[in-house]
C-alpha positions in Angstrom: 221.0 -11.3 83.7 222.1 -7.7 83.8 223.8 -5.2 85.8 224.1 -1.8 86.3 226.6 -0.6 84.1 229.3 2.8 85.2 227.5 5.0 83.2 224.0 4.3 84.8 222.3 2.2 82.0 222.4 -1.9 82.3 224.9 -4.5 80.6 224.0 -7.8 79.6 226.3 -10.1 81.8 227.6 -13.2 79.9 226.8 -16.6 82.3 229.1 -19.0 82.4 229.3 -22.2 80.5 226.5 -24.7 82.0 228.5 -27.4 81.9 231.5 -26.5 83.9 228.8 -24.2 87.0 226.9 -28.2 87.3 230.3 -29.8 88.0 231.5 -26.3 90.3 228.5 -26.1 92.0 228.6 -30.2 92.9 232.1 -30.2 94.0 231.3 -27.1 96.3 228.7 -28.9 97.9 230.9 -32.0 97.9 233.7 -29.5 99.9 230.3 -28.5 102.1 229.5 -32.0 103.1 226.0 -31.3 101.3 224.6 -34.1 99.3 223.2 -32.9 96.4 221.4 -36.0 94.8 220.1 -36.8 98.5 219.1 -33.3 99.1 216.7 -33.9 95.5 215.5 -37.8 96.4 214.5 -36.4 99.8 212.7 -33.4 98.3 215.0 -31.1 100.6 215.2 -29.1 96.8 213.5 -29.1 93.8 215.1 -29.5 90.2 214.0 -25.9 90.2 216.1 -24.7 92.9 218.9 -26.8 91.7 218.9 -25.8 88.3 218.3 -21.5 90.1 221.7 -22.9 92.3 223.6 -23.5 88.8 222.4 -20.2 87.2 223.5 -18.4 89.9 227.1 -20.0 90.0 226.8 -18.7 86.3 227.0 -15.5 86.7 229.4 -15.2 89.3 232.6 -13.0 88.8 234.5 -15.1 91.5 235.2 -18.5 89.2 238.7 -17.8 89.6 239.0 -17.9 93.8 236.3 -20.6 94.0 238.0 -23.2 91.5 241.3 -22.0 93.1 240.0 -23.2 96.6 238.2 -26.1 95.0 241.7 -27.2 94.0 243.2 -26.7 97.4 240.9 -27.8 99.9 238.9 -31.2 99.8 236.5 -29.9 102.9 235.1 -26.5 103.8 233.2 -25.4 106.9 231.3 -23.0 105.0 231.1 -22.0 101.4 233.1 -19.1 100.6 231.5 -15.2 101.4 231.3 -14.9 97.6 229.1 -17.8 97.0 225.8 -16.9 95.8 225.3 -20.6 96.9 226.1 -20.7 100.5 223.1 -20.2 102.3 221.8 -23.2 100.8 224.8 -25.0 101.5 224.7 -24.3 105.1 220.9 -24.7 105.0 220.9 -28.0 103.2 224.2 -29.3 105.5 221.7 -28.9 108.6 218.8 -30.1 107.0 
């Protein structure tokens, strides 16, 4: 992944450890009343999509507030602003 960098060129942005995105982004659809094992048996998503869902929790800059809130709060309405995950959250909660 990369990003535009303050003198205009691009940066390679490091992701995140695999392992600890899988369990982030289960528990955040755990605190979303979102099923995630459900959502794949009842081809809601694909392994695809799932596996695009933990990338993108990878390379977020927000681990910090997000495993802060995950520590705080069981239950969320909504997956935080931040998320690069909460549309599909929300989409999969009403699906």
């Amino acid at each position: 992944m990369t990003t535009p960098s303050a003198t205009g060129g691009l940066e390679m942005q490091t992701l995140g450890d695999i392992r600890d995105h899988f369990w982030r982004v289960i528990k955040m659809a755990k605190a979303c009343d979102v099923d995630l094992s459900t959502a794949l048996d009842e081809d809601k998503i694909n392994i695809a999509e799932y596996a695009d869902m933990i990338t993108g929790c990878r390379g977020c800059e927000q681990v910090e507030k997000c495993d802060r809130l995950l520590a705080e709060t069981a239950h969320v309405d909504q997956a935080p602003a931040y998320c690069v995950n909460r549309e599909t959250f929300a989409e999969l909660r009403q699906a």
